[in-house]
N, C-alpha and C positions, 0 to 999 in steps of 0.2 A: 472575750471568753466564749467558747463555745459552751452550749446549754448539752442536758441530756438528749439524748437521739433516741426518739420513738419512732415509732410506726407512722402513717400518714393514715389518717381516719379515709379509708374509701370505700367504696362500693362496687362491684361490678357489675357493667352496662346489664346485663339482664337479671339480675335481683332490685333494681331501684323498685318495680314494681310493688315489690313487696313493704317497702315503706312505709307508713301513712301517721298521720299526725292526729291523734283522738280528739279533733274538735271540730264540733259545727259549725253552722251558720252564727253571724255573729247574732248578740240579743237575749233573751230570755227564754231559759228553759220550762215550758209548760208543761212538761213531763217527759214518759219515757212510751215508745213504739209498742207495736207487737214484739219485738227482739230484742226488747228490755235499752234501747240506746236511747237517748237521751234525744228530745225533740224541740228544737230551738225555733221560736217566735223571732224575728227583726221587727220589733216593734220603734226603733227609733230610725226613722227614715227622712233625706233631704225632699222625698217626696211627699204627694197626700196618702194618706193611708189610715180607709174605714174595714173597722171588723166587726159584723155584730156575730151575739153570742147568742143564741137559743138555751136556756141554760138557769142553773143556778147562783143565787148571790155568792155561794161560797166560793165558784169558782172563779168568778168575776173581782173578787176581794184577794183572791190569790194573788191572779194576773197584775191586779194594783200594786201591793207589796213588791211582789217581781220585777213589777217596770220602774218602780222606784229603787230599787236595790241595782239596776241598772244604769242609774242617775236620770233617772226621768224626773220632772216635775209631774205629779198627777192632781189633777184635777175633778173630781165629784159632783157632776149634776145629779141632785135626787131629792126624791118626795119624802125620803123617809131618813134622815140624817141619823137618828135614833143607831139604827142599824152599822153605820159605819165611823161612829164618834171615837170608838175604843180602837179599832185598824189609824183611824188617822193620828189618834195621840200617840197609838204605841211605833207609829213608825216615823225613820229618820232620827232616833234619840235626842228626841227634842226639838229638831228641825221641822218647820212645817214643809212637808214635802209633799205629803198629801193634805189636799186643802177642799172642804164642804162649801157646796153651793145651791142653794134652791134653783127651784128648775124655770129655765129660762134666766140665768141671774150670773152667768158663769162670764165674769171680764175678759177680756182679750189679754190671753198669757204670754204673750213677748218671744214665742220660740226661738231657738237659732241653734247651730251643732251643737254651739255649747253648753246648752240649757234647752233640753228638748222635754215634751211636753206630750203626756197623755192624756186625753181626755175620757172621765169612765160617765156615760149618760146610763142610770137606772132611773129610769121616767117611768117604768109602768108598762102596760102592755102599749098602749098609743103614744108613743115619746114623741111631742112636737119636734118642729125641724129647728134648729139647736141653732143659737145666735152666733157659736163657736165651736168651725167647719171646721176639716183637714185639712192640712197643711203644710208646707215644708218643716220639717222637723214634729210636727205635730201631727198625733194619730189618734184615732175617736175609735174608742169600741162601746158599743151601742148595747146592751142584755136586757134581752125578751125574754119574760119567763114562761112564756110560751107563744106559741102560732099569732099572729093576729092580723087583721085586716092589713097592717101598713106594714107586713112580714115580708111580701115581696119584692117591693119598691125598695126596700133594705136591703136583703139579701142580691137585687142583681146588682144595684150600685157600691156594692163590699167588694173591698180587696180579699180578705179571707174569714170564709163562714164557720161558725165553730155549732154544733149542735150535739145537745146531749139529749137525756129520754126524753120521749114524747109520746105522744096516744099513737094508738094506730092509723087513726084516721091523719091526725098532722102528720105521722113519718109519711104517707104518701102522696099530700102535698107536697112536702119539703123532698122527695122524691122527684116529683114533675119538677118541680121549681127550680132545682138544682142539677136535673139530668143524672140522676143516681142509679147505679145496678139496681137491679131490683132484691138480691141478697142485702146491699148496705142498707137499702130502704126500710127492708124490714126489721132491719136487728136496731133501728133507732129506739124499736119501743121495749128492746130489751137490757139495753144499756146499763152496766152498772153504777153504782154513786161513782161520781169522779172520774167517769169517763167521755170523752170529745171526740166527736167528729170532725176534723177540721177538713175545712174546702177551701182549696183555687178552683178557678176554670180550665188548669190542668192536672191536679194530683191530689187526692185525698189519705187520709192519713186518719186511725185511730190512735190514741192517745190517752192516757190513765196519770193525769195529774196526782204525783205525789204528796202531801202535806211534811215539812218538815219539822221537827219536834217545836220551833219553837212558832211555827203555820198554825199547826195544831192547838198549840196552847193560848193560841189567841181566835183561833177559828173554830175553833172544834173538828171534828170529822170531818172525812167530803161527804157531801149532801147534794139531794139533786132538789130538794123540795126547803124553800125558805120558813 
């Protein structure tokens, strides 16, 4: 039997351009641009992959929730478990998916494609160097809550630097540090709650972290200050 006879879905050669498929980079959305588009983190990589964050707890607890909602395993180095007891039980519905660890104490997490692994160190301003590196599948983001002695040595061996406000005198270290305009430099110290800097060693990008209603009602606001 012959079926009904439509049209044949096509395009012609000089409109495909206009095309386009409303998705990014694969991974976790860490907010949205200057032009309000959505701005995707690939946080689960076959390669190593370190990020520290110059920044607040609150955004670092986002990031956690995120990489886990992207089937990450996360993992918690920190001095201060207090702070992150209520994020780890409320997420994964039951499932320990984010898991607390005292600092230096963090076991070897088994990564592979199919069980990838984020590593979140909140050590303080001097975070010793961590028993448990990057990795295939496994990625280490590091959160300084501000500038400090072991700030460089971090930032030039990072794959991608994230930095919110800071004093005037740190934005223009992390200016030299990072090779920054000198406009981006200075507006580090005027940044608002919830907003990132992120850096490669080719493209930088502002960024205004959203909280979603239920971010919020376990996080509270965005915050730059713990």
């Amino acid at each position: 039997m012959i079926g009904p006879r439509r049209d044949r879905h096509s395009v012609p050669l000089d409109q495909l351009g206009a095309l386009s498929v409303p998705v990014g980079d694969d991974g976790m959305v860490v907010g949205v641009d200057a032009e309000g588009r959505p701005a995707v983190l690939g946080i689960n990589r076959p390669t190593p992959y370190d990020v520290t964050l110059i920044g607040g707890l609150w955004t670092a607890q986002v990031m956690a929730l995120r990489a886990a909602a992207t089937g990450a395993r996360v993992a918690v180095e920190t001095g201060r478990a207090q702070v992150w007891t209520s994020l780890a039980q409320a997420a994964g519905g039951g499932q320990p998916c984010i898991t607390l660890h005292d600092v230096g104490r963090v076991p070897p997490q088994g990564a592979s494609a199919g069980s990838p692994v984020v590593v979140v160190r909140d050590c303080g301003m001097r975070p010793p160097r961590g028993r448990v590196v990057s990795g295939p599948w496994q990625s280490v983001v590091t959160l300084l809550p501000y500038l400090s002695p072991v700030a460089p040595r971090l930032l030039e061996k990072s794959s991608l630097v994230g930095i919110q406000r800071v004093s005037p005198d740190e934005a223009a270290q992390i200016g030299r540090i990072m090779g920054l305009p000198g406009a981006e430099s200075e507006a580090l110290s005027t940044l608002a709650d919830g907003v990132t800097l992120w850096c490669t060693p080719g493209d930088r990008q502002f960024v205004m972290t959203q909280a979603t209603e239920a971010e919020t009602g376990l996080l509270g606001s965005a915050r730059r200050m713990d």
